[in-house]
PASEBA-1860 file (N, C-alpha, C; in nm, 3 decimals):
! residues 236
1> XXXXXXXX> 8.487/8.714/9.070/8.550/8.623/9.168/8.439/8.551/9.244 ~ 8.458/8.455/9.242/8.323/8.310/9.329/8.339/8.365/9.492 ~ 8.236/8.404/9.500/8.190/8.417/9.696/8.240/8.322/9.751 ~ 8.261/8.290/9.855/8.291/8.186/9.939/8.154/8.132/10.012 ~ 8.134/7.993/9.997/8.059/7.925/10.073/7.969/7.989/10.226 ~ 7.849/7.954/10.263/7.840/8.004/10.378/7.906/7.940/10.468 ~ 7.925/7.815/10.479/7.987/7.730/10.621/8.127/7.763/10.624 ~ 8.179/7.779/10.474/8.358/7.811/10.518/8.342/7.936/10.529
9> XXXXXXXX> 8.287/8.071/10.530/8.255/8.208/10.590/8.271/8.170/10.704 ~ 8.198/8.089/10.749/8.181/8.031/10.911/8.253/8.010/10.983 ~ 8.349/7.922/10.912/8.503/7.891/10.925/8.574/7.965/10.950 ~ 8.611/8.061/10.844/8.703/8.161/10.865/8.690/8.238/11.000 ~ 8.546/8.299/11.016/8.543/8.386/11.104/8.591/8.330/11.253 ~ 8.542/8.223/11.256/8.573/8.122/11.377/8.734/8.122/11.395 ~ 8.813/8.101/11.288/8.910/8.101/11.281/8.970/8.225/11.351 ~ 8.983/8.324/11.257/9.018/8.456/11.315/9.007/8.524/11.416
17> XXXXXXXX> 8.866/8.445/11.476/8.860/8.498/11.623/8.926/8.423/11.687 ~ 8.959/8.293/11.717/9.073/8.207/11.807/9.182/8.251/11.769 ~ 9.243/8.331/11.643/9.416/8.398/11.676/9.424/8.392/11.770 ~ 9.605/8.419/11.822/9.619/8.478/11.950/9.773/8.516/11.890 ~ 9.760/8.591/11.742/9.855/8.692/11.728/9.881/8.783/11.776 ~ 10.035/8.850/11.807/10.040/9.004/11.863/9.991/9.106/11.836 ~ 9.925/9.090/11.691/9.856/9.237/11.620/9.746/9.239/11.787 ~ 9.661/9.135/11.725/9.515/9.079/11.812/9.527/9.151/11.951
25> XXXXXXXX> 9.659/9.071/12.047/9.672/9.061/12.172/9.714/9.232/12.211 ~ 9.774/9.315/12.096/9.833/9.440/12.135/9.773/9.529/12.111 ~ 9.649/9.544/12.061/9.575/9.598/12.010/9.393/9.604/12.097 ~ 9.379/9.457/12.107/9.239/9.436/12.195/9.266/9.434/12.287 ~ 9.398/9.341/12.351/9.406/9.283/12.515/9.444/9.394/12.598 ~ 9.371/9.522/12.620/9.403/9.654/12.725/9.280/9.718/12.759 ~ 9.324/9.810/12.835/9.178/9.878/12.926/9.086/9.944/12.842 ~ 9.109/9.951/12.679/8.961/10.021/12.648/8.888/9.875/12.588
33> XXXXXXXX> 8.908/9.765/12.571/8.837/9.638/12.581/8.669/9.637/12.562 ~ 8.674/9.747/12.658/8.501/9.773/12.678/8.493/9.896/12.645 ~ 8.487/9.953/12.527/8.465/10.089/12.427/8.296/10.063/12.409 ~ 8.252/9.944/12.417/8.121/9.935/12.326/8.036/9.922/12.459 ~ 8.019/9.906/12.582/7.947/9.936/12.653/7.921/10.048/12.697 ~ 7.807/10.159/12.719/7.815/10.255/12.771/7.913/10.374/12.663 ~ 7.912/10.322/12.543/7.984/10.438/12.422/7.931/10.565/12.393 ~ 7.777/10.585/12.420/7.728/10.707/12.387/7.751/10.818/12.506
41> XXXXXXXX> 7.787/10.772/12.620/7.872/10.871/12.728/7.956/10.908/12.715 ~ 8.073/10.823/12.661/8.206/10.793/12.657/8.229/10.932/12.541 ~ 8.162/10.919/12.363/8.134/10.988/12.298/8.105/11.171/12.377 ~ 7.981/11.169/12.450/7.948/11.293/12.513/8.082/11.356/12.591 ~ 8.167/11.310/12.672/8.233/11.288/12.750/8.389/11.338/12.686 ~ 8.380/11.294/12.583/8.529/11.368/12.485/8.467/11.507/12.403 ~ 8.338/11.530/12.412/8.332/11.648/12.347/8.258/11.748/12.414 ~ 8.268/11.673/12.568/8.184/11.820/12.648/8.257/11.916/12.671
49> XXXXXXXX> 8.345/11.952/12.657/8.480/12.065/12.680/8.418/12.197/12.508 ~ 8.392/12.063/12.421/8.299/12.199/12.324/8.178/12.189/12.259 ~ 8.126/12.176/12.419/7.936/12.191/12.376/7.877/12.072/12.363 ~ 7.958/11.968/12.349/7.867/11.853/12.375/7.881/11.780/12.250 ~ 7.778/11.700/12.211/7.773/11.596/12.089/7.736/11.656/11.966 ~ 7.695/11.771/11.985/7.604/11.837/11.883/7.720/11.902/11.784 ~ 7.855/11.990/11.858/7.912/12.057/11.799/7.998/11.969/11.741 ~ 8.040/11.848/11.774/8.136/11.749/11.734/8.107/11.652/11.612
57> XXXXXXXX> 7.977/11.637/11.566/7.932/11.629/11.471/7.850/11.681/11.388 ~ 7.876/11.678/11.250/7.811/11.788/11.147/7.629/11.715/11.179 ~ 7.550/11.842/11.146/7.396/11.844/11.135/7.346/11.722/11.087 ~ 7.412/11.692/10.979/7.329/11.591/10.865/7.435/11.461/10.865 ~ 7.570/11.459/10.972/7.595/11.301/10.994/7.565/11.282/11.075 ~ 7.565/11.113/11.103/7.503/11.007/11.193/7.641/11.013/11.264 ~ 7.621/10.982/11.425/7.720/11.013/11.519/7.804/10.850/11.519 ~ 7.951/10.862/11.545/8.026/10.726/11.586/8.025/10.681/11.658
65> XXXXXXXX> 7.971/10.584/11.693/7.974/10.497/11.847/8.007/10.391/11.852 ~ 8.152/10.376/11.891/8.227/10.216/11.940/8.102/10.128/11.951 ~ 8.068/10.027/11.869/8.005/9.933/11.937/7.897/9.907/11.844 ~ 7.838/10.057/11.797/7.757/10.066/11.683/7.829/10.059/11.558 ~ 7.652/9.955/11.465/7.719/9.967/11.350/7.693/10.092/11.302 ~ 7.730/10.116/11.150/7.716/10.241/11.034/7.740/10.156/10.896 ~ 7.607/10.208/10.846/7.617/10.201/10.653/7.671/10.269/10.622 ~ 7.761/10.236/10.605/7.838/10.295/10.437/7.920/10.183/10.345
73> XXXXXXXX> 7.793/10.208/10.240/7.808/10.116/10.142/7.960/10.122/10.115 ~ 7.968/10.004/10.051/7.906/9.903/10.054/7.963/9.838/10.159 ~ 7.973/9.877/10.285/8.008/9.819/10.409/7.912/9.846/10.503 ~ 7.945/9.745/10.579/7.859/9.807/10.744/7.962/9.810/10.869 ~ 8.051/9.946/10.877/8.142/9.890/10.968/8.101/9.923/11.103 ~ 8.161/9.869/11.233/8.126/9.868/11.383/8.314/9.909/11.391 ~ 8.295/10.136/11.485/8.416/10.092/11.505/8.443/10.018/11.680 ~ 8.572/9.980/11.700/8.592/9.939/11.831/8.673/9.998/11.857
81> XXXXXXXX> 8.783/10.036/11.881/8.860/10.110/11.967/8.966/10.236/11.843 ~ 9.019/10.357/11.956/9.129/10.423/11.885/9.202/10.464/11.943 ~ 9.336/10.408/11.953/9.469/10.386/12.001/9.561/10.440/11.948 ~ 9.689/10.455/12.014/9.828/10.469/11.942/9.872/10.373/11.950 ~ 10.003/10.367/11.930/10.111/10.297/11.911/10.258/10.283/11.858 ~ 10.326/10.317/11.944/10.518/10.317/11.849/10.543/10.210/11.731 ~ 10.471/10.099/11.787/10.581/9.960/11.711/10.437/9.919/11.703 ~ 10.454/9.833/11.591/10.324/9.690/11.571/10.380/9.616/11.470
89> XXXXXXXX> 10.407/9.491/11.499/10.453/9.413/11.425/10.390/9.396/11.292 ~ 10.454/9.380/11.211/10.424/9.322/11.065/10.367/9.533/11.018 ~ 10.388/9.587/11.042/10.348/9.741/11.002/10.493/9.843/11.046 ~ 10.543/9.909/10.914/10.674/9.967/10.943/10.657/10.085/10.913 ~ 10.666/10.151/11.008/10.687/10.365/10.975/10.789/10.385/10.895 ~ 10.815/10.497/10.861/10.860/10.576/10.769/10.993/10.614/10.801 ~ 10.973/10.681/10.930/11.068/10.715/11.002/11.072/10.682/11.141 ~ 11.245/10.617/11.180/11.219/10.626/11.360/11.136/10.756/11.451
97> XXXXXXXX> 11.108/10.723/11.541/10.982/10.789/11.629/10.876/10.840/11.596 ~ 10.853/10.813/11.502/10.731/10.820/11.417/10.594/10.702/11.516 ~ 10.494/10.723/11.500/10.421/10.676/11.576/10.292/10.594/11.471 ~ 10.193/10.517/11.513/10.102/10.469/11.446/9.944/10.497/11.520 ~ 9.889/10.599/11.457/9.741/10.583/11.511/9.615/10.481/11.478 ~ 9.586/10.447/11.583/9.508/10.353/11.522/9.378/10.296/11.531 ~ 9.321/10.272/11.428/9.158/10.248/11.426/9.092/10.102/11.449 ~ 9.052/10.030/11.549/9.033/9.885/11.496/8.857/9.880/11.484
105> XXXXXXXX> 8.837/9.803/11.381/8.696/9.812/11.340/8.623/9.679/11.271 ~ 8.525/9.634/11.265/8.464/9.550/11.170/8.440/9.596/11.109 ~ 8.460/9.515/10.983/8.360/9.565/10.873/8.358/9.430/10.756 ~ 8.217/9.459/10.697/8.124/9.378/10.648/8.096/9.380/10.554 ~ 8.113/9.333/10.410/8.102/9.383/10.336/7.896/9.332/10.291 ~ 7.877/9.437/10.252/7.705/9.359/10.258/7.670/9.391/10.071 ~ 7.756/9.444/9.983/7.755/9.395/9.825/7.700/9.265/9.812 ~ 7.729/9.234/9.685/7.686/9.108/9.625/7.813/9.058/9.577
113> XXXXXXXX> 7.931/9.145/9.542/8.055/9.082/9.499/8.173/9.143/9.626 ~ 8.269/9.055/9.578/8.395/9.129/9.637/8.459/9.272/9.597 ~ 8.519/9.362/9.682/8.583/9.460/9.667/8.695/9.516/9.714 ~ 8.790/9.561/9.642/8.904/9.640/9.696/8.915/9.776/9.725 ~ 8.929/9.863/9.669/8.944/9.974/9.662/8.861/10.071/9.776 ~ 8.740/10.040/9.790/8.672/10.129/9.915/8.688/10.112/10.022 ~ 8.804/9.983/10.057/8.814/9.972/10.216/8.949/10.076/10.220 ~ 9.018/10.069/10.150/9.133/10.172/10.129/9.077/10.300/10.205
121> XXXXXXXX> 8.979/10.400/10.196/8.966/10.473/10.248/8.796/10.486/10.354 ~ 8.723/10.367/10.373/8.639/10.352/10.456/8.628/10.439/10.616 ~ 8.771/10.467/10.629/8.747/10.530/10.726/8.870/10.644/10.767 ~ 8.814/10.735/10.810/8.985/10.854/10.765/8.954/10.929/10.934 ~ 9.102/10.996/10.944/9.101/11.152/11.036/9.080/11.298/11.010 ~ 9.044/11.355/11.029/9.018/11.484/11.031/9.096/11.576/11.114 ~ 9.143/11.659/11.072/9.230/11.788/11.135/9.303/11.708/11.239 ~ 9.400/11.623/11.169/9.524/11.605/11.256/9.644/11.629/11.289
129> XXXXXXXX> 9.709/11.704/11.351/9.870/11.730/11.282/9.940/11.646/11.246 ~ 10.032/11.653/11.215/10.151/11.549/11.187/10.111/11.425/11.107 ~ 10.024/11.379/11.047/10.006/11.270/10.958/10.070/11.281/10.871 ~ 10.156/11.138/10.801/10.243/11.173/10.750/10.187/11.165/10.593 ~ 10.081/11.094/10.568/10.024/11.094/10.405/9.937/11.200/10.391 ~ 9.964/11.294/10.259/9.894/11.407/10.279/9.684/11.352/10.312 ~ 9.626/11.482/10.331/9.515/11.501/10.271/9.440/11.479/10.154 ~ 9.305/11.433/10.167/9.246/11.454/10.076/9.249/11.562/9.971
137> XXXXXXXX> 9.223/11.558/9.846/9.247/11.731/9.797/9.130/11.807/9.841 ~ 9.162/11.924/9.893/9.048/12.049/9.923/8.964/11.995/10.073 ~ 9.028/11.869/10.098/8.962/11.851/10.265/9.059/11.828/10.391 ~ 9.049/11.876/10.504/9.145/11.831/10.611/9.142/11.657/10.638 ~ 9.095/11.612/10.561/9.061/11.404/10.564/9.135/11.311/10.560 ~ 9.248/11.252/10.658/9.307/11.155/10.588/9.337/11.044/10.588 ~ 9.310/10.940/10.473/9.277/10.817/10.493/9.384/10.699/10.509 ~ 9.394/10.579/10.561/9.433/10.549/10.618/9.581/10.495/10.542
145> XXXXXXXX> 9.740/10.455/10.601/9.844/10.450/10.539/9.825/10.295/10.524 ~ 9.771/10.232/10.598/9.800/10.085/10.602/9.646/10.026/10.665 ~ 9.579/9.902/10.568/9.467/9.809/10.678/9.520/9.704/10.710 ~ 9.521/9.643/10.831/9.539/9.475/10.829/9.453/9.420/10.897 ~ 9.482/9.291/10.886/9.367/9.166/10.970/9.393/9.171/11.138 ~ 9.351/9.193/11.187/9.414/9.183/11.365/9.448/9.041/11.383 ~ 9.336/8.947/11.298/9.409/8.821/11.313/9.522/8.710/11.293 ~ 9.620/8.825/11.198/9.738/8.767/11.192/9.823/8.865/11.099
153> XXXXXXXX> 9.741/8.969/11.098/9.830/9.116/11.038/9.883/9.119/10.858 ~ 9.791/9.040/10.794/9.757/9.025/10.680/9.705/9.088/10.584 ~ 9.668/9.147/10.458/9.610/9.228/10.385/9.457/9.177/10.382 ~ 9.386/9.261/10.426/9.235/9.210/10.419/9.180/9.223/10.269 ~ 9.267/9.207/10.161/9.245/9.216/10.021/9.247/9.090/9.952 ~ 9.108/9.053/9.879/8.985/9.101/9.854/8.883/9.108/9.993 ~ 8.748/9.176/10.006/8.683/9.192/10.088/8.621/9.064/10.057 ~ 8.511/8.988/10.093/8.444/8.905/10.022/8.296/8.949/10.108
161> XXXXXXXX> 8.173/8.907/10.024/8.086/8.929/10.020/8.015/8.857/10.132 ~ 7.917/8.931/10.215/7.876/8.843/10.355/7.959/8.833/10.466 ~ 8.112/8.874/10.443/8.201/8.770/10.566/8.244/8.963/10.642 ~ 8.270/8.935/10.758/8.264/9.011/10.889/8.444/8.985/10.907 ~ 8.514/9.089/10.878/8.686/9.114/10.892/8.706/9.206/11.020 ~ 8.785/9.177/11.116/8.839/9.291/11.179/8.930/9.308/11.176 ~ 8.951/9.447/11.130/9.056/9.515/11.099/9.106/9.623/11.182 ~ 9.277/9.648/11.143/9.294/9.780/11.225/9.338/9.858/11.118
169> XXXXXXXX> 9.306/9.955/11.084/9.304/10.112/11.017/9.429/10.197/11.050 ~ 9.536/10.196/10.995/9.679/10.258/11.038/9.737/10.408/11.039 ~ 9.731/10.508/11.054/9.749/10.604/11.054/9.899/10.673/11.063 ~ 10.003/10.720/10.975/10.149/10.723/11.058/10.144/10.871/11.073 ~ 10.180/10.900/11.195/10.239/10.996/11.254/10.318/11.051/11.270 ~ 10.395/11.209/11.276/10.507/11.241/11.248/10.535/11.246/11.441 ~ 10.650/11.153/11.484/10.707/11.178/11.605/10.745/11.286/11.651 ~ 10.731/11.417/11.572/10.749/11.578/11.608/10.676/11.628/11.661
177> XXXXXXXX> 10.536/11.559/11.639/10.438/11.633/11.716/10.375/11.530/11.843 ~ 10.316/11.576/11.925/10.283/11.457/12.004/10.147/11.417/11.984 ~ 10.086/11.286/12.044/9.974/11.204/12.013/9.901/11.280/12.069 ~ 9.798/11.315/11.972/9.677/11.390/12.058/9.586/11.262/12.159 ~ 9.507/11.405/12.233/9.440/11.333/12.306/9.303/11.269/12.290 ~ 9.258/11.312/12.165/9.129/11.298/12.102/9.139/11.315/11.918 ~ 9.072/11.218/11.881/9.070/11.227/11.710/8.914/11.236/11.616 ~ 8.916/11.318/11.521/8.779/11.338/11.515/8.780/11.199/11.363
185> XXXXXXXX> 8.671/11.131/11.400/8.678/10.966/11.289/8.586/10.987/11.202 ~ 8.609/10.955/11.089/8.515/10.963/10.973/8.485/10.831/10.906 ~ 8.400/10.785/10.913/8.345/10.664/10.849/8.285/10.724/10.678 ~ 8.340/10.679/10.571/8.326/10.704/10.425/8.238/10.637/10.349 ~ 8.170/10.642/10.309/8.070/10.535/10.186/8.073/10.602/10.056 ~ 8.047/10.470/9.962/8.044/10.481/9.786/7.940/10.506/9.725 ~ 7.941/10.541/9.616/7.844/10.480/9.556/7.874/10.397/9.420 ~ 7.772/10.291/9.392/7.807/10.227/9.298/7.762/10.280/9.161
193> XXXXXXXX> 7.881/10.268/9.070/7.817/10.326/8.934/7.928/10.314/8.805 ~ 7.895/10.304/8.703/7.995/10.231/8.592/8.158/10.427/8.613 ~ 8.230/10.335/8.579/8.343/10.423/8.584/8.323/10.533/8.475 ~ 8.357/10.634/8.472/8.372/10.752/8.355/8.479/10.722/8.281 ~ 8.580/10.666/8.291/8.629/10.588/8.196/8.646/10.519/8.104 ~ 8.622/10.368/8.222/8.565/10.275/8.080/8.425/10.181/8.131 ~ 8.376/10.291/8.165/8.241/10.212/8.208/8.207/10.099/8.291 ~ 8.339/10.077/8.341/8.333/9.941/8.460/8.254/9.959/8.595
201> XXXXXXXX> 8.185/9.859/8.606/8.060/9.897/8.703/8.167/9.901/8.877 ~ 8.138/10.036/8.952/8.239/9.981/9.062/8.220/10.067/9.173 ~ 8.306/10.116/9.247/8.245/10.192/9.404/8.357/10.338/9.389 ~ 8.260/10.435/9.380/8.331/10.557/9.339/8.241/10.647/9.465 ~ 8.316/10.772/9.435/8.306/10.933/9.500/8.261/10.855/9.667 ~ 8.376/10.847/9.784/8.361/10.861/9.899/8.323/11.000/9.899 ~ 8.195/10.984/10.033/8.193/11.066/10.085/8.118/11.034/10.222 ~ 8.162/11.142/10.335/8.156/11.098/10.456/8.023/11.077/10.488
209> XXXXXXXX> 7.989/10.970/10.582/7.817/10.970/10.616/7.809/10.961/10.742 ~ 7.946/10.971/10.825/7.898/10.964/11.021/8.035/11.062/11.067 ~ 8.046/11.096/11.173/8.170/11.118/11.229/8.172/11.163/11.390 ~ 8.267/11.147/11.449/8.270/11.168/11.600/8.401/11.198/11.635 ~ 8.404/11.310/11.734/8.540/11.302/11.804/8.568/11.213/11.908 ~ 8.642/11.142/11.886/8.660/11.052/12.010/8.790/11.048/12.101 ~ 8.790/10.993/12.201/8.929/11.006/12.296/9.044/10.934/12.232 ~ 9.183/10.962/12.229/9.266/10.850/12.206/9.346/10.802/12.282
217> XXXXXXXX> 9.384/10.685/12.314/9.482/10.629/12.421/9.576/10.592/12.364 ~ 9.683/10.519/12.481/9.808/10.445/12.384/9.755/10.291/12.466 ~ 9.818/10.226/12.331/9.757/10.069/12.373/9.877/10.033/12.373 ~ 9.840/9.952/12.493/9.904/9.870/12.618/9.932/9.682/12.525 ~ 10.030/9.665/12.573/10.064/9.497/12.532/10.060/9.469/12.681 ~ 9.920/9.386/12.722/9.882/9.311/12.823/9.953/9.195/12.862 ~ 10.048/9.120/12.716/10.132/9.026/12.763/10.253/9.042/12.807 ~ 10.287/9.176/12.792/10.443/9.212/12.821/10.443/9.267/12.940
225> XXXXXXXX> 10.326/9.292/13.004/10.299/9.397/13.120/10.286/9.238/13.201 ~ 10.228/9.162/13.194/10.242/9.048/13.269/10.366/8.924/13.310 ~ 10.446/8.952/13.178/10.508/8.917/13.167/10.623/8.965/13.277 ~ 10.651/9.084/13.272/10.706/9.163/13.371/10.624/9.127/13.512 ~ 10.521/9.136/13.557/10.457/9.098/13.664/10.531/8.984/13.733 ~ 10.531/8.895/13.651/10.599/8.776/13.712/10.730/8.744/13.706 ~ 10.781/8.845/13.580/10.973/8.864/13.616/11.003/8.921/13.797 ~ 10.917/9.039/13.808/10.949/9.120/13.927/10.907/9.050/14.062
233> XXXX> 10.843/8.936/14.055/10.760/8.846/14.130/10.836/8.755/14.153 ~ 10.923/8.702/14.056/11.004/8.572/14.078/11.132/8.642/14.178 ~ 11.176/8.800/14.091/11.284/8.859/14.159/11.276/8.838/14.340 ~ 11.133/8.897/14.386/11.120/8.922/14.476/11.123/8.745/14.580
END
């Protein structure tokens, strides 16, 4: 598949950042906004209750920090925030009260071609209850039910090569249990190598290369909360 141009890369991204879809607005427009300033506290801060940063991530991964990037091929993703959520438009649960956890993140693809398949699981949960798609086999890991574009809640499929997507990472939840207060995040990388199959050159065996427990909130729709502001304002 032909790369896309650098100036229409340019384009696009420009584009996507002026949305002002509801994914975008319900998702970014609330109080964790600023995850990426001051993240390596924030990080310490959800896991001082057990020992600090040390116990919350394994020896030999690189720690998660809102704000920071992470290699994992063939991506470089930056996460930004992790939220809940009941409802999000254009994304449908399974079951009523069922809930959506959620990951929003860049990511980059830094290959030489386009790809599908490794953003599928680029980034997963660890020991969560109630998720409703099983596990990995033989790991507590699980990767994500749904990705979309924040900029208009679209399939970010194909990745393309060079260009910078933000995405949110979907998680469904069983409404039986309640939203925890903290989620431990796993950022996944490939490696490239012809298939055992039929030899097709491509991005196989995830395996994890960072992870962090981090806090989770429920995200706020900033326009509906305002919106109300000035219903109760006019009342008065």
């Amino acid at each position: 598949m032909p790369t896309i141009p650098e100036q229409d890369a340019v384009d696009l991204r420009r584009r996507a950042r002026s949305s002002g879809s509801r994914v975008a607005r319900r998702l970014v427009d609330q109080p964790l906004r600023s995850l990426g300033v001051g993240a390596a506290v924030l990080v310490l801060a959800a896991t001082a209750g057990f020992g600090g940063l040390e116990s919350a991530i394994a020896p030999t991964l690189a720690p998660v920090v809102p704000g920071t990037s992470v290699a994992a091929a063939p991506f470089e993703i930056t996460l930004d925030k992790v939220l809940w959520t009941a409802e999000l438009p254009g994304a449908y649960l399974t079951s009523d009260g069922n809930r959506w956890l959620a990951i929003t993140a860049t990511v980059t693809n830094t290959a030489d071609s386009s790809v599908v398949d490794p953003v599928i699981d680029a980034l997963a949960l660890a020991g969560v209850a109630g998720l409703v798609k099983e596990p990995v086999r033989g790991t507590d890991r699980v990767t994500s039910s749904a990705r979309l574009l924040l900029a208009d809640g679209s399939s970010p499929f194909p990745v393309q090569p060079g260009l910078a997507y933000d995405l949110v990472f979907l998680f469904e939840q069983s409404g039986e249990v309640p939203p925890p207060t903290e989620v431990t995040v796993q950022v996944l990388g490939h490696t490239s190598r012809p298939s055992t199959l039929d030899r097709t050159q491509g991005w196989f065996d995830p395996t994890v290369v960072a992870q962090a427990t981090l806090p989770l909130r429920e995200a706020v729709d900033t326009a509906a909360v305002d919106n109300a502001a000035v219903d109760n304002g006019a009342q008065e």
